[in-house]
C-alpha positions as CSV (number, residue, x, y, z in Angstrom):
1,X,153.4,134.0,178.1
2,X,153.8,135.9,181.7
3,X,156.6,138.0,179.8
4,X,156.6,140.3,176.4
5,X,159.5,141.3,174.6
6,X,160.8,144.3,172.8
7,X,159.8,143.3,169.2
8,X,156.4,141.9,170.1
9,X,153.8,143.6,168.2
10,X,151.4,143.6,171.2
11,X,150.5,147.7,171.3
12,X,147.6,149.2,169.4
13,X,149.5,151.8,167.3
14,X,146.7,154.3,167.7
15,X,147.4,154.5,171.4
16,X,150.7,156.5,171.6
17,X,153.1,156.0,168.5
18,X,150.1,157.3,165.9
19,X,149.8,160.4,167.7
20,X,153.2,160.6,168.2
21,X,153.9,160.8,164.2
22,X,151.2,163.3,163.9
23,X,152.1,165.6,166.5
24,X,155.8,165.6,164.9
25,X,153.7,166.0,161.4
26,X,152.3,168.7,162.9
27,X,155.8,170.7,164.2
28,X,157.5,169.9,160.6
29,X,158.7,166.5,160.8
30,X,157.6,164.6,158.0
31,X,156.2,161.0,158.7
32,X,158.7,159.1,156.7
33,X,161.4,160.4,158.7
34,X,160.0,160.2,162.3
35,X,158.9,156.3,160.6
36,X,162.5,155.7,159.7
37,X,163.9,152.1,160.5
38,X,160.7,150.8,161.6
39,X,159.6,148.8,158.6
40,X,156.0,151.0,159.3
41,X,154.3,153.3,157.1
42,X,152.3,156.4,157.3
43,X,149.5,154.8,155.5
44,X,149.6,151.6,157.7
45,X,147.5,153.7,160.5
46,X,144.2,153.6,158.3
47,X,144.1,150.0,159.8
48,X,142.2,150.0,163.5
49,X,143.6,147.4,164.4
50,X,147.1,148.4,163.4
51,X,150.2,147.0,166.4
52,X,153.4,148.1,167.3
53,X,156.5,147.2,169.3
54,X,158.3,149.0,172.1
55,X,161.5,148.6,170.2
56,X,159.6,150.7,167.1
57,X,158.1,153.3,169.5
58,X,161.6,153.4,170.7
59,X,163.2,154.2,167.4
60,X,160.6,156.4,166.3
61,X,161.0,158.8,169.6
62,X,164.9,158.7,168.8
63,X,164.1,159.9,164.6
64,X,161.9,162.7,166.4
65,X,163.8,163.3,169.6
66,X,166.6,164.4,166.9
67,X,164.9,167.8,165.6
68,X,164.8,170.6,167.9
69,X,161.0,170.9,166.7
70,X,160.3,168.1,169.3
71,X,160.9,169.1,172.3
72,X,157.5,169.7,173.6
73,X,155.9,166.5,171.8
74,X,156.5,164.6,175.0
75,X,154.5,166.8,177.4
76,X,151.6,167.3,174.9
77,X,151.4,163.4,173.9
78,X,150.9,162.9,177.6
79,X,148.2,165.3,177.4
80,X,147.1,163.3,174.4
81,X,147.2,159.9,176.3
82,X,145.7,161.1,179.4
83,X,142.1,161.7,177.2
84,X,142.2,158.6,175.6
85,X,143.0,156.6,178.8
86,X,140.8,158.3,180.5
87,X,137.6,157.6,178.1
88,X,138.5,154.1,177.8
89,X,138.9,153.6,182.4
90,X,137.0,156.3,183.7
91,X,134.8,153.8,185.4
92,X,137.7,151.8,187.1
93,X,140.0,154.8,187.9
94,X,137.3,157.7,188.6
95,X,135.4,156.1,191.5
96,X,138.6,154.8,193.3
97,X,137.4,156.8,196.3
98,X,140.9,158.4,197.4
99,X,144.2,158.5,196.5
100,X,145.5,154.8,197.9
101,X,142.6,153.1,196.3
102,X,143.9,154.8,192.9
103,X,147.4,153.9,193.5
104,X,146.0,150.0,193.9
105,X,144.0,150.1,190.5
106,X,146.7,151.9,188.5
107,X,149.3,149.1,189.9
108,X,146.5,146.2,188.5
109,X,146.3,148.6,185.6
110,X,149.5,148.7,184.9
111,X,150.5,146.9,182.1
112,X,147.4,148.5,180.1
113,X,147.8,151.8,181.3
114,X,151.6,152.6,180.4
115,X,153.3,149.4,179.7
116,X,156.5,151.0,178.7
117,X,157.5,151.5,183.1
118,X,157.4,149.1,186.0
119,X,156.7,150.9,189.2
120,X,158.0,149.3,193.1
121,X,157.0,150.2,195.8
122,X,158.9,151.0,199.6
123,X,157.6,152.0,202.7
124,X,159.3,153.8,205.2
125,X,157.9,155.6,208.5
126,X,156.4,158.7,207.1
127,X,155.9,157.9,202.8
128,X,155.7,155.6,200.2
129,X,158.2,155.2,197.6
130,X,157.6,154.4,194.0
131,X,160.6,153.3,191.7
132,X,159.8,153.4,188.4
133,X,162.1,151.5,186.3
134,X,162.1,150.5,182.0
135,X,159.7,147.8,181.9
136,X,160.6,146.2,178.4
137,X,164.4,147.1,177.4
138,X,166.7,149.6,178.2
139,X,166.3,152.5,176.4
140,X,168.5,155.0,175.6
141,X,169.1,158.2,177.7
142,X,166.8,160.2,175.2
143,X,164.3,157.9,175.2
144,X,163.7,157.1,178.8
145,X,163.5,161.2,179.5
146,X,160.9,161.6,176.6
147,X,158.9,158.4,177.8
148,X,159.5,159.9,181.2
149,X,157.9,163.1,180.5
150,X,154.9,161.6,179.0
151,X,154.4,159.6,181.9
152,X,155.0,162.9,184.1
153,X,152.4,165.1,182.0
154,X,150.0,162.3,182.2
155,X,150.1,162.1,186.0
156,X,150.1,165.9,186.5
157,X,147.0,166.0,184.3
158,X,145.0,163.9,186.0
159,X,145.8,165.0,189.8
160,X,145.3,168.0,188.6
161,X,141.7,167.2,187.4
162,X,140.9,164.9,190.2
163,X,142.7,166.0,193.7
164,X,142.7,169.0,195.6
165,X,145.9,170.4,196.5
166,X,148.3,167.0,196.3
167,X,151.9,167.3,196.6
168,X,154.0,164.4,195.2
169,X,157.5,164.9,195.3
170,X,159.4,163.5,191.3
171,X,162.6,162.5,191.5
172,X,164.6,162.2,188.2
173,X,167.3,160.3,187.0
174,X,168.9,163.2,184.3
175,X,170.4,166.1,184.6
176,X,168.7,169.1,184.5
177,X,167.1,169.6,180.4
178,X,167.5,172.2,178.3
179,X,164.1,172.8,178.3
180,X,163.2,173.6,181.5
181,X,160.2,175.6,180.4
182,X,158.6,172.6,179.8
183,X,158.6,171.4,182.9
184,X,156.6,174.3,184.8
185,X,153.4,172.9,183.6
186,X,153.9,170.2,186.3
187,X,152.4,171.7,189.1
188,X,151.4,169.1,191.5
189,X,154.6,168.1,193.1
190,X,158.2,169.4,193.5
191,X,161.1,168.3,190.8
192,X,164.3,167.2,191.3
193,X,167.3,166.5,188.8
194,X,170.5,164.3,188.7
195,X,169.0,161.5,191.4
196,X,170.3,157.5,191.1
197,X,166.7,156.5,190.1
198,X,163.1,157.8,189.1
199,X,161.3,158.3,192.4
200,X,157.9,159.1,193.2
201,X,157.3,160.4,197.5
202,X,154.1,160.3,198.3
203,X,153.2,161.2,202.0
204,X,151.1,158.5,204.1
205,X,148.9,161.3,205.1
206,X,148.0,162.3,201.3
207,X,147.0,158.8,201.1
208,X,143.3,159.7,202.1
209,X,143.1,162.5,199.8
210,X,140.0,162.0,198.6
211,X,139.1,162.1,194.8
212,X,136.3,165.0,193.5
213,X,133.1,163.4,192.9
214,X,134.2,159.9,193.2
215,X,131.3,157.1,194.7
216,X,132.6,153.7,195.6
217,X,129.8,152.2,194.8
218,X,130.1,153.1,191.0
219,X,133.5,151.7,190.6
220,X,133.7,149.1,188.0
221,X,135.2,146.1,189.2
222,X,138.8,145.5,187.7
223,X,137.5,142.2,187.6
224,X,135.4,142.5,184.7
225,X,138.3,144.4,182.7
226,X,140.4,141.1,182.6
227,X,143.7,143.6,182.8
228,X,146.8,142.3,180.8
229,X,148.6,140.2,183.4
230,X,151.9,140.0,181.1
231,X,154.5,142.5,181.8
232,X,157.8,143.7,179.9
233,X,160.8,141.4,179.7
234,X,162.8,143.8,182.1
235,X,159.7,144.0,184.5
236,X,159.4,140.2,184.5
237,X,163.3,139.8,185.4
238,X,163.5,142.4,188.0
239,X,160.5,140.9,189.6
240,X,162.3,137.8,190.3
241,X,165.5,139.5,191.1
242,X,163.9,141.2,193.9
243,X,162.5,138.3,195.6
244,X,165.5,136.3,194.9
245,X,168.5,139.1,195.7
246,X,171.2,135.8,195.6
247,X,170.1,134.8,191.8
248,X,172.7,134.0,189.3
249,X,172.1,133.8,185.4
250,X,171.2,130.0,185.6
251,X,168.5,130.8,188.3
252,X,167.3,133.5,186.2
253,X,167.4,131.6,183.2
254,X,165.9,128.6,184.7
255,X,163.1,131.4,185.9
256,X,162.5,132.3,181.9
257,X,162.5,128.4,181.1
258,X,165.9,128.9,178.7
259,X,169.4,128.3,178.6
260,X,172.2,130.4,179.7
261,X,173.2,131.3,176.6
262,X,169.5,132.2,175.4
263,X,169.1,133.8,178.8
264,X,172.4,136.2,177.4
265,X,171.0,136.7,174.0
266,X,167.5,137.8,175.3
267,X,169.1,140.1,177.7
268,X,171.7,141.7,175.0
269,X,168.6,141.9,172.6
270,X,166.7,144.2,175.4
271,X,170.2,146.0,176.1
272,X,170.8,144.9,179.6
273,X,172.7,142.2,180.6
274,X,172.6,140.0,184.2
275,X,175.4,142.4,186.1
276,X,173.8,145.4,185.5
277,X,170.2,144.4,185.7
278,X,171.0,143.0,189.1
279,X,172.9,145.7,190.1
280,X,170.2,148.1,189.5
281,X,167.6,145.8,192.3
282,X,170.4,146.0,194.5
283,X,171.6,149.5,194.5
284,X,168.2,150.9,194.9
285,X,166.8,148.8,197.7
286,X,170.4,149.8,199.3
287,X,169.9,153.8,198.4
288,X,166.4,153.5,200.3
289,X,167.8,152.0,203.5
290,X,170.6,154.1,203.8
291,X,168.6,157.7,203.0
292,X,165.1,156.6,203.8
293,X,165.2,154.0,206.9
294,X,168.8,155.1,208.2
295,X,169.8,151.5,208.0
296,X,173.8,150.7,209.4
297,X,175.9,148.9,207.0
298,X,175.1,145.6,208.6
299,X,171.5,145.8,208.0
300,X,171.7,147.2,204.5
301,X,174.1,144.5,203.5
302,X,171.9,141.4,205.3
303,X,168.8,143.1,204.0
304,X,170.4,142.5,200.2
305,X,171.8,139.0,201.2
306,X,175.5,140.0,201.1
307,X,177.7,137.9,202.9
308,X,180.3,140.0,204.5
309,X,180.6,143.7,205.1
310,X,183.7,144.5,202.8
311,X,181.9,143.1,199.5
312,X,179.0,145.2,200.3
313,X,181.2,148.2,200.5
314,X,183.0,147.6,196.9
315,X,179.7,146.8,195.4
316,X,178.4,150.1,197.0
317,X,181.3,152.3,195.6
318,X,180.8,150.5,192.5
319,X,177.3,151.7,192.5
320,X,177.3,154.9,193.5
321,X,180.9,156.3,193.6
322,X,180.7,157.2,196.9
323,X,180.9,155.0,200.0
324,X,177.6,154.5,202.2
325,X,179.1,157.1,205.0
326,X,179.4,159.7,202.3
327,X,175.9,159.1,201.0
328,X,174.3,159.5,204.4
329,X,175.7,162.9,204.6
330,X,174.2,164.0,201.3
């Protein structure tokens, strides 16, 4: 299957959603409630080979996310997940010898090294552009910012332990937190709150930044880790939708080898449906040629296969609330 879904019990529990439990164990929050809903219990970790879903890791982080005790968890589980990652793919991610070459593993590495986000990448003149997107359903707001600050702590810790003065600029799709404190610990790139998407801005000149200590020639070869090729339902849709801006449901459906109807169901089971999930592909590609490649109207609306200028303006106000003059000027 090229494609998992929300319930699949493909995660090793001792990964993330183990520590998880213990670290709200730890700040007061007994198991059985942080387990809530999930048909999992406390004593099913004493099995190694123990697996998981998103859509339990999901409810688990909302039980937590609900007691003011938490809200560090997120930023010390990425922490957490950056030592155990690390010990498992040093070999593959330690030698890549600077900063593009580990960009190009991670991407191969993706699936294996935090499943739960899809990352795209844009070029314009002067940086790369990273969107990072839910990979497997949509979550809720609360638990896309706490996944989102795992995956934020994770990255901070290991730039900071590998690079030498590398400034990534994080753009985030939330307003501002309460806990702002929290965020000062990142301190290898600028953030920014309240944006349309999660954006990562790398510079093409940090590209060669060049990792401590790294040899080439000691990389292991990705080759000989077999990474997990299959990616998140909402990954897997996207991908097409990209390629294929002009799609409808049956094309998408006819992609996934279903029905329409089954097409529908499998979308309202991962919270998404074929408007919105569409919308999201276009509305971001559109946001980058506007604000990063100063694109007119006409280009924006050939480049995402619109057919006349007036339905790419709705579409655009529809997206954004604001037309694409009024962006420009932002």
């Amino acid at each position: 299957m090229p494609y998992f879904e929300s319930s699949d019990l493909r995660f090793s529990s001792h990964q993330l959603l183990e520590p998880l439990v213990e670290l709200a164990k730890q700040r007061g929050i007994h198991p059985d409630k942080a387990l809530k809903g999930t048909k999992i219990f406390y004593k099913d970790f004493e099995t190694q080979s123990h697996k998981s879903s998103y859509a339990q890791l999901e409810k688990i982080i909302t039980n937590i996310t609900k007691h003011n005790l938490s809200q560090d968890i997120s930023f010390v589980l990425g922490q957490h997940l950056l030592h155990s990652l690390c010990a498992k793919y040093a070999s593959y991610l330690f030698h890549c010898i600077d900063l593009k070459a580990l960009l190009v593993a991670c991407k191969q590495l993706e699936s294996d090294l935090f499943p739960y986000f899809s990352t795209r990448m844009l070029r314009e003149g002067k940086a790369i552009h990273l969107l990072v997107n839910p990979a497997v359903s949509e979550p809720s707001p609360c638990t896309y910012q706490f996944l989102l600050e795992v995956w934020l702590s994770l990255i901070n810790g290991f730039i900071k332990w590998r690079f030498n003065n590398l400034e990534i600029q994080f753009q985030l799709p939330y307003i501002t937190p309460t806990h702002i404190e929290h965020y000062h610990a990142i301190q290898v790139g600028t953030l920014s709150f309240g944006h349309h998407a999660c954006t990562v801005e790398i510079r093409k000149t940090a590209l060669q930044t060049r990792q401590y200590d790294a040899v080439s020639a000691l990389q292991s070869n990705l080759a000989t880790l077999q990474p997990c090729t299959s990616m998140g339902f909402l990954s897997y849709a996207e991908t097409f939708l990209i390629h294929h801006p002009k799609a409808c449901l049956e094309d998408l459906a006819n992609h996934f080898k279903v029905s329409e109807a089954t097409m529908k169901r499998k979308l309202s089971q991962h919270n998404s449906q074929f408007s919105s999930l569409k919308d999201r592909v276009l509305s971001q590609q559109a946001a980058f040629c506007i604000q990063q490649q100063g694109y007119s109207n006409a280009q924006v609306a050939k480049a995402l296969a619109f057919n006349d200028l007036p339905n790419f303006r709705r579409a655009f106000k529809r997206w954004f609330g604001v037309t694409p003059s009024e962006l420009r000027n932002t």
